[in-house]
C-alpha positions in Angstrom: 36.3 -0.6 41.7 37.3 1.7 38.8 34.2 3.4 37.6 34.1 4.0 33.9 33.2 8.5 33.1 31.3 8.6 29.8 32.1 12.0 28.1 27.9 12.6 28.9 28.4 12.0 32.4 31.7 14.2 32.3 29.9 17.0 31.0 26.8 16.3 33.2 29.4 16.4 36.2 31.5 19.5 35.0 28.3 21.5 34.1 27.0 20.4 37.7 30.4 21.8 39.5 30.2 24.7 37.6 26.9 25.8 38.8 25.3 25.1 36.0 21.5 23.3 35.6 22.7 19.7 35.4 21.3 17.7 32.7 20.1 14.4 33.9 22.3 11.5 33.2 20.9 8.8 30.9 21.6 5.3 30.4 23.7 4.4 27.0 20.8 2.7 25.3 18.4 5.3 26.2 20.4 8.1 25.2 21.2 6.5 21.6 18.2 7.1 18.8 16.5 4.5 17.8 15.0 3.3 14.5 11.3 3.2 16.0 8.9 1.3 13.2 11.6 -0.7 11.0 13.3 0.4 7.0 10.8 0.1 4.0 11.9 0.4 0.6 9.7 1.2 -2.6 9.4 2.5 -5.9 12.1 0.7 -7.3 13.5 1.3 -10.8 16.4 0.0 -13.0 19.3 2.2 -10.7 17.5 3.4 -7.8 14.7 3.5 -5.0 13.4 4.8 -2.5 14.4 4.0 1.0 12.0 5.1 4.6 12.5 5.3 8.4 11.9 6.7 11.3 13.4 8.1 14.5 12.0 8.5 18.1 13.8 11.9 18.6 14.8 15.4 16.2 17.9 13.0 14.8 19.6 12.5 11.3 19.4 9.5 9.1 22.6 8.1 8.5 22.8 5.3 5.3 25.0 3.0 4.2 24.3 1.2 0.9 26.0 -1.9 -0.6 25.7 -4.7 -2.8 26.8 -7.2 -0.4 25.2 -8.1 3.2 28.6 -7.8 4.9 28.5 -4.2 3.5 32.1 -4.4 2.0 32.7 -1.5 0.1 29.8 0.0 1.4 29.1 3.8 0.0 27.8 5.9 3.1 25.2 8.6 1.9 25.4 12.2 3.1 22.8 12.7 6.5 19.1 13.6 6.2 17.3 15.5 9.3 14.3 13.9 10.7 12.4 16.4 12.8 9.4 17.1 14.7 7.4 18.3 11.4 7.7 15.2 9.7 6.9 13.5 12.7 10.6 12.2 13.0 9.9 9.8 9.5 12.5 10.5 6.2 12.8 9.3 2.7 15.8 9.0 0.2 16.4 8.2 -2.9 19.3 5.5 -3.6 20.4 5.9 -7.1 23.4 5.2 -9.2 22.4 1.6 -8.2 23.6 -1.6 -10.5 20.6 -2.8 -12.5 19.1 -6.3 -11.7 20.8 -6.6 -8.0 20.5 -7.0 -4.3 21.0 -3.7 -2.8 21.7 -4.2 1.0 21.2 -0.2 3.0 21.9 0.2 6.6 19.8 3.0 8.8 20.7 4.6 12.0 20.1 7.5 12.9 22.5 10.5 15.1 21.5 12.8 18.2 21.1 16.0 16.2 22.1 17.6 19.8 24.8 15.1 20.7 26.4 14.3 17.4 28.6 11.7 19.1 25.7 9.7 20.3 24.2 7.2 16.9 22.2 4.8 17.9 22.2 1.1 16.4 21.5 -0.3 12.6 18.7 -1.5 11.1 19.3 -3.6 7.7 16.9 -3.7 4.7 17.5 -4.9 0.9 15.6 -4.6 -2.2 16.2 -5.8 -5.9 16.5 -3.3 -8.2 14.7 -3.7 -12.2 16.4 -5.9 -14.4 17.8 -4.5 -17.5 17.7 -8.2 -19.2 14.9 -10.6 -19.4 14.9 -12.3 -15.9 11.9 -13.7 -13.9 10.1 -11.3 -12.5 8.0 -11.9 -9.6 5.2 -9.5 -7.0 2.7 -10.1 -5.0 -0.5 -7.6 -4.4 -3.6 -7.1 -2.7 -4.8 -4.6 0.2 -6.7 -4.2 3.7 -4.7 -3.8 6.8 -6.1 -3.9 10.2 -10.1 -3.2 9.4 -12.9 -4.1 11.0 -11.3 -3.4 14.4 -9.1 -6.4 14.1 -5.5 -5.2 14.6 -2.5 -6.9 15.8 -3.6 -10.2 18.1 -0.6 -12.0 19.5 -2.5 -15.1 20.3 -3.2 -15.2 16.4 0.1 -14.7 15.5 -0.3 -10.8 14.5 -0.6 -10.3 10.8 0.1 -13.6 9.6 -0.4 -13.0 5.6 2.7 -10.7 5.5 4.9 -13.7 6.7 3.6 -16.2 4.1 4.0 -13.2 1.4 7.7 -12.7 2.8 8.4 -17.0 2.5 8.1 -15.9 -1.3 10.7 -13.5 -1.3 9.3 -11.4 -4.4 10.4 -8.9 -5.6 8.1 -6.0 -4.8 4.5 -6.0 -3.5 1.7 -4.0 -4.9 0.0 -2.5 -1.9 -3.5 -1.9 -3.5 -4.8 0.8 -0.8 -6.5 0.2 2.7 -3.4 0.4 3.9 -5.1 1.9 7.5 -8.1 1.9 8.9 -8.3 5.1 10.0 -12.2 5.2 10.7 -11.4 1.8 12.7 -11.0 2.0 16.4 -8.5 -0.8 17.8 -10.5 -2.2 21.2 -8.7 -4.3 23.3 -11.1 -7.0 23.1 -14.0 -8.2 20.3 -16.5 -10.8 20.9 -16.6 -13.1 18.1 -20.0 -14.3 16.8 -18.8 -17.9 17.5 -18.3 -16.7 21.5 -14.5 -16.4 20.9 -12.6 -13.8 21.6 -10.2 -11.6 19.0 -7.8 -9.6 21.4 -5.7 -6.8 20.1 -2.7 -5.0 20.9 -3.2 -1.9 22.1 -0.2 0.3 22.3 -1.4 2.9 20.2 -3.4 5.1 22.3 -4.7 7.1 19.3 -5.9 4.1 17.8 -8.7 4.2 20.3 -10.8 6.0 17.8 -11.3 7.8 14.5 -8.6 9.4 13.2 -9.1 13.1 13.2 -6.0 15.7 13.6 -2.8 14.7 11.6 -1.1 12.9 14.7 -4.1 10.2 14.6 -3.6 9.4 11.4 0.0 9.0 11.5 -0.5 6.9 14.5 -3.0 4.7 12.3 0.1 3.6 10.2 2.7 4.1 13.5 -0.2 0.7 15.1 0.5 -1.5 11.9 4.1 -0.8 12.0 3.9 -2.6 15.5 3.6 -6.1 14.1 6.6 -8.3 13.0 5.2 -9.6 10.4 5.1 -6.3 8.7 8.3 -4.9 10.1 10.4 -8.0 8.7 8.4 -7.6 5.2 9.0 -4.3 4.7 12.6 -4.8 5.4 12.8 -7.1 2.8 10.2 -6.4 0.2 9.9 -3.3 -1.7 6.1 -1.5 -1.8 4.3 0.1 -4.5 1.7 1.7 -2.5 -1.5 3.2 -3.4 -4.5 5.1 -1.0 -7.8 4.0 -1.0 -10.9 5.4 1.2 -9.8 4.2 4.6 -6.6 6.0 4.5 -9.2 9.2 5.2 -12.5 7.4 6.3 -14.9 5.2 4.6 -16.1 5.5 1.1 -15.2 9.4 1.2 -15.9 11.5 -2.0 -17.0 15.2 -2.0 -20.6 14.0 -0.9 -19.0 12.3 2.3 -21.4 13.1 5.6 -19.7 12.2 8.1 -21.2 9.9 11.4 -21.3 11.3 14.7 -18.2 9.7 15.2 -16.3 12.6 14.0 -15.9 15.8 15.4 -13.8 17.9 12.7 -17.0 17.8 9.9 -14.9 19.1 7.1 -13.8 15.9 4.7 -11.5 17.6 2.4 -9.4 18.7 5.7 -9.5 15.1 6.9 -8.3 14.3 3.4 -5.3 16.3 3.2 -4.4 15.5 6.5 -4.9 11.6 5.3 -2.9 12.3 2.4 0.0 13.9 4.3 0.0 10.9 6.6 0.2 8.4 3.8 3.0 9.9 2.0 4.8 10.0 5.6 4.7 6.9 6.2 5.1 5.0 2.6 8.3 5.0 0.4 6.2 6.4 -2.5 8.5 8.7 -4.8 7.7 12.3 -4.5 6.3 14.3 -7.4 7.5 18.0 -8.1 5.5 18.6 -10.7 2.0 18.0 -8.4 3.6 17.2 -4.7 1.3 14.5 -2.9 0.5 13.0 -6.5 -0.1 8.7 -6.2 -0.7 7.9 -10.0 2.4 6.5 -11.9 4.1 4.2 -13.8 7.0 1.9 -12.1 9.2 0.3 -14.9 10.0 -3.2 -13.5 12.6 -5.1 -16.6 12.0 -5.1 -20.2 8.7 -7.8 -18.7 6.8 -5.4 -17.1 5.5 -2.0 -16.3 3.5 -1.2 -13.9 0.6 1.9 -13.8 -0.2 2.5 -10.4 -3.7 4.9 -10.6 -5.6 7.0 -7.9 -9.2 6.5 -7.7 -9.5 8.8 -4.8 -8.0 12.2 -5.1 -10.0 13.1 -8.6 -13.3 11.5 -8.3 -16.6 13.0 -8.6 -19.3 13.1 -5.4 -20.6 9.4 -5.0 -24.1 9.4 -6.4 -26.6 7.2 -8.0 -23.5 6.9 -10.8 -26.2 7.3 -13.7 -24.8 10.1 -15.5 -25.0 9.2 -19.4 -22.2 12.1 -20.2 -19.4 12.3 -19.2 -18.5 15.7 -16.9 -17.8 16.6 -13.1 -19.7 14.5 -11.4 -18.9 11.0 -13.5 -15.5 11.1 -12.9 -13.5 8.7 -11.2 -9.8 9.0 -12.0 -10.4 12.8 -13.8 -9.4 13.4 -17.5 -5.8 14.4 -16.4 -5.0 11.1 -15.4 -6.8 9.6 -17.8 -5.0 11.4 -20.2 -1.5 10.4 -18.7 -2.4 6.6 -18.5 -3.0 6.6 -22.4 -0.1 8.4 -22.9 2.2 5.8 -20.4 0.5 3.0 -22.0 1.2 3.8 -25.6 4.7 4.7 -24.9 5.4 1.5 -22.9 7.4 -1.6 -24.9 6.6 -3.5 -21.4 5.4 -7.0 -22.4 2.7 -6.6 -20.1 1.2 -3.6 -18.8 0.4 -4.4 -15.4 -2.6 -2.1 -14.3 -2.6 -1.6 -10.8 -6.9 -0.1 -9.4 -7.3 -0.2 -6.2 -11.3 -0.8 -6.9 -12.5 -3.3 -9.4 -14.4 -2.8 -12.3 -17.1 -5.1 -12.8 -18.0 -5.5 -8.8 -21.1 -3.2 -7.8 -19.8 -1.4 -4.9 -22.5 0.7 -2.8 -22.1 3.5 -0.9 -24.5 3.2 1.6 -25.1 -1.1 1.4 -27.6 -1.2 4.2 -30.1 1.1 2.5 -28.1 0.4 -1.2 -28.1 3.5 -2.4 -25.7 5.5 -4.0 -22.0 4.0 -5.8 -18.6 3.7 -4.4 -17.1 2.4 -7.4 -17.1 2.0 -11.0 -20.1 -0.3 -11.4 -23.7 1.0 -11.2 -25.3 -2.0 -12.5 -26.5 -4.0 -15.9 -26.1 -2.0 -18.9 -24.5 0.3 -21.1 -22.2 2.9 -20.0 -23.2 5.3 -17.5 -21.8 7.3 -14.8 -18.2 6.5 -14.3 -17.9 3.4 -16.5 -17.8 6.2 -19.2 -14.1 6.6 -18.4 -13.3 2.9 -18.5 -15.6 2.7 -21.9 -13.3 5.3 -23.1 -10.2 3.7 -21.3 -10.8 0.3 -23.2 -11.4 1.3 -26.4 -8.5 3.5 -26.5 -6.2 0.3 -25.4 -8.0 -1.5 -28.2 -8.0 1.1 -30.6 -4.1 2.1 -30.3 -3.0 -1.9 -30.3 -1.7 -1.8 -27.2 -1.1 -5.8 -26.3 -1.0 -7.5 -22.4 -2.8 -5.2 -20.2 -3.8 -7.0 -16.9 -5.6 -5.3 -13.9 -5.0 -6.2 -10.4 -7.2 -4.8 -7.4 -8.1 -5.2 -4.2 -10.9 -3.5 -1.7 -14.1 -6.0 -1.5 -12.6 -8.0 1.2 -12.3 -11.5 -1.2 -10.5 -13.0 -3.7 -11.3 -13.7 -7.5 -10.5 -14.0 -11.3 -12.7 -12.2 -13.6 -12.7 -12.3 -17.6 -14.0 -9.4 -19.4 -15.2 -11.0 -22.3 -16.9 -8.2 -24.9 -19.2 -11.1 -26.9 -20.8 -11.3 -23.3 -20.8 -7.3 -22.9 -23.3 -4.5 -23.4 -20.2 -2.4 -24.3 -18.1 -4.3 -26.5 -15.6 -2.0 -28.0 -12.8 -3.2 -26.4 -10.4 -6.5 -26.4 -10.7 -9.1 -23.7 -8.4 -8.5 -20.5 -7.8 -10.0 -17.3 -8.9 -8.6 -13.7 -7.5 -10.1 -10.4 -8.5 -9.3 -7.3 -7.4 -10.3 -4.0 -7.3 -9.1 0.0 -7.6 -9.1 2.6 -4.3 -8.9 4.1 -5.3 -9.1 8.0 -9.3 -7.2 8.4 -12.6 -9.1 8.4 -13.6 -10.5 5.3 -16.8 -10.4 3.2 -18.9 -11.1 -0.3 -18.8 -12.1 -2.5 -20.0 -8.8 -4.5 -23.0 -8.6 -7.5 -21.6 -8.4 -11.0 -22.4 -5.6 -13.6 -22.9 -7.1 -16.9 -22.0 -3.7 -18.7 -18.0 -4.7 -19.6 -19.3 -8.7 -19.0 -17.2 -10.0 -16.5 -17.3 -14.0 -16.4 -16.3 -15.3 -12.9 -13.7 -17.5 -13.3 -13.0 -18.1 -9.2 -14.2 -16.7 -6.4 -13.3 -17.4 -2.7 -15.6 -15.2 -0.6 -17.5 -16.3 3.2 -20.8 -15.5 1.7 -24.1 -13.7 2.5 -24.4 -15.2 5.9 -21.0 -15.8 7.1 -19.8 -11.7 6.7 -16.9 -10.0 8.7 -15.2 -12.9 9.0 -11.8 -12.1 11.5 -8.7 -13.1 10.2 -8.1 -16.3 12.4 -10.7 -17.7 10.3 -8.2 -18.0 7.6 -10.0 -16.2 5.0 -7.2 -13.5 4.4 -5.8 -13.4 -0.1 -3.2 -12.2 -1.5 -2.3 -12.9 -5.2 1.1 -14.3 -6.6 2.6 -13.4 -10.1 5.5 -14.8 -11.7 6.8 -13.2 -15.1 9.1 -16.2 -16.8 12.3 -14.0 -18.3 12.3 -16.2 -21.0 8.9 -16.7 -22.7 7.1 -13.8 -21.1 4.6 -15.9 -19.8 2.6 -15.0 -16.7 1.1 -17.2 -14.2 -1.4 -15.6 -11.7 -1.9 -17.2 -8.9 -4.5 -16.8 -6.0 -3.3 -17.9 -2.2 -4.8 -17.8 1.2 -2.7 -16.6 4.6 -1.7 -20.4 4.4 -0.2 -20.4 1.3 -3.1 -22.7 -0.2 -3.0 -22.3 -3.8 -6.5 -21.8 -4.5 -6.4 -20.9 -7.9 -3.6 -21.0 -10.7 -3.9 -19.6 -14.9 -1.4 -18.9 -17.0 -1.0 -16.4 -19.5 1.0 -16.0 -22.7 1.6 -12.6 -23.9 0.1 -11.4 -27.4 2.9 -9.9 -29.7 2.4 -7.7 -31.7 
């Protein structure tokens, strides 16, 4: 029988008989690179976006990018290296793209040491902005994997990402939460029912708190294990935003952190959070201020989309009862205050989607048990204080400049809901009416529904939450939100629509955009 001599095994051979320290011979599949947690795209804009994966060895990324799936005519982009540093992850930017298209982009990646071995394609796609007035459609909402429940087979793993997927739209708003990285993943929790959630545990890092760099990449690397996600990401494009959970929960300056944790310094375990996240997400990188999440995405002549950070420039929580504004009120710092008036005065958008990753009218405490302190923007009924000074200012600036259509969308409280800030029902009143929406979780255990401030007077239009004495609900209980927008090309009009993992429409409104 004729035995086929692989130019590896050759060499193995030849270095063998020359005396030479033989390197052990691998099988063909083992020896090729692999693409080891599936293509993301993200950040999409009118000719371009940004395009992420990762190898399992020091390799380079080889794309391909076309306009068709059969990749005729496909344009081949020049290498990137994927090392150890990076933890073997890479981004690149596709540009000179056609507007208002599929792009198709093909990713495999090349033995840096055996540039003859590449190992075999993975396919994404994406649509890029349109330059005319097409529909428009996005989905949103946040929380991946909290509450220790991670990726349970016998559920069906993370179940919301598929019904998101059925929708095909055309980007998703990731509202932060995107890890859990003060969640340990157990194999097994007892359910308060006397089931049992079960959990993949392939991550051995996942085991507990995040700490050193590695475990926080890993946090991402565990959520990267489910199908779901993987076949989403391929075909979705994500606008992603951190939140506290990328670091650990409800971290500020004034953090102390549990016992849990070893390295005491927050700040470190922030940057090392921070480095993670931009790893792992297609999120375009900043020269101006590297590491920087706050932008604006223009998505068609329909929509632009400000993406804030609610994390990186906040204040210490505290009692959040400051009645002037300085250091210590500040939630998204005047810098970024002062961008996001500028952005949203110079957009012609029809609507300016505003993308927090907290709400505004939900009281949020630090410390819930013993209800002390604020985590978010409200501190309860009232005027102004503490860091609803910056929203004050925010609102009355939107009002004051006639800028038409702004809409919030946010996740974090674990529920879904419509609220309607209505100033005739407000203790501040300076400001037009606007719409907040606020769904999640994707796949963690889900709670409220929260207390309401009255300062910006929120009316509660809907609400799906467990409440007080159902909390931490897992996710095979069905309570798991995201939202659903559709922007018609022709009117402008946008409906809003509120759906479970099941793709229950729970809620529906519509909205047609002031001109002006």
């Amino acid at each position: 029988m004729a035995i086929r001599v692989t130019r590896r095994r050759f060499m193995t051979t030849a270095a063998a008989g020359a005396g030479m320290l033989a390197m052990p011979y691998l099988s063909r599949a083992a020896d090729r690179p692999v693409v080891s947690h599936g293509v993301q795209s993200g950040d999409i804009g009118f000719d371009s976006g940004m395009i992420w994966s990762r190898a399992d060895r020091p390799a380079q990324m080889m794309v391909e990018v076309a306009t068709t799936e059969s990749f005729k005519e496909a344009r081949a982009l020049p290498p990137v290296n994927v090392l150890p540093e990076s933890d073997f992850t890479a981004k690149l930017l596709l540009e000179n793209l056609p507007s208002g298209q599929d792009i198709f982009y093909r990713v495999r990646f090349r033995d840096l040491s055996h540039y003859e071995i590449v190992g075999e394609p993975v396919v994404g796609r994406f649509r890029t902005a349109p330059a005319d007035r097409r529909d428009v459609t996005f989905v949103w909402g946040g929380d991946v994997a909290g509450q220790g429940y991670g990726i349970n087979a016998d559920d069906g793993g993370m179940v919301t990402f598929a019904t998101m997927r059925k929708h095909n739209p055309d980007f998703l708003i990731h509202s932060g939460d995107t890890i859990y990285a003060d969640g340990p993943i157990v194999a097994e929790t007892k359910l308060p029912d006397g089931s049992v959630w079960k959990n993949t545990t392939l991550v051995p890092e996942k085991a507990k708190v995040a700490e050193t760099l590695d475990e926080f990449r890993a946090a991402h690397k565990y959520n990267l294990l489910d199908d779901n996600v993987r076949a989403f990401n391929a075909q979705v494009p994500i606008f992603g935003q951190w939140d506290d959970h990328e670091v650990t929960n409800n971290w500020s300056l004034s953090k102390q952190l549990p016992a849990a944790y070893k390295e005491r310094d927050i700040t470190l375990l922030a940057a090392r959070g921070a480095r993670a996240f931009h790893e792992m997400y297609p999120v375009r990188p900043n020269i101006a201020e590297p590491g920087r999440v706050y932008r604006v995405l223009n998505y068609g002549p329909h929509l632009d989309v400000f993406m804030l950070d609610e994390r990186s420039y906040r204040g210490p929580n505290g009692p959040n009862l400051q009645e002037a504004y300085g250091p210590e009120a500040q939630f998204i710092g005047p810098e970024q205050l002062a961008w996001l008036k500028r952005a949203l005065l110079e957009s012609r958008a029809t609507w300016k989607v505003i993308a927090s990753d907290m709400p505004i009218g939900i009281i949020v405490e630090d410390d819930a048990v013993n209800h002390k302190g604020s985590e978010a923007i409200a501190q309860g009924d009232g005027p102004p204080r503490g860091r609803e000074l910056e929203i004050a200012d925010l609102l009355r600036f939107i009002k004051t400049a006639g800028i038409r259509n702004t809409v919030w969308f946010t996740a974090d409280v674990h529920y879904t809901a419509a609220h309607y800030y209505n100033p005739d029902k407000a203790q501040f009143q300076d400001f037009e009416p606007f719409w907040e929406f606020v769904s999640g979780p994707f796949h963690a255990g889900t709670f409220g529904p929260g207390a309401m401030d009255n300062t910006f007077g929120p009316e509660v239009r809907y609400v799906k939450a467990p409440g007080p004495d159902r909390q931490n609900l897992p996710p095979s209980a069905g309570m798991q939100f995201f939202g659903h927008v559709k922007i018609e090309g022709a009117t402008g009009r946008m409906t809003v629509t509120l759906r479970d993992r099941a793709d229950v429409a729970l809620w529906s409104t519509v909205l047609d955009p002031k001109l002006g």
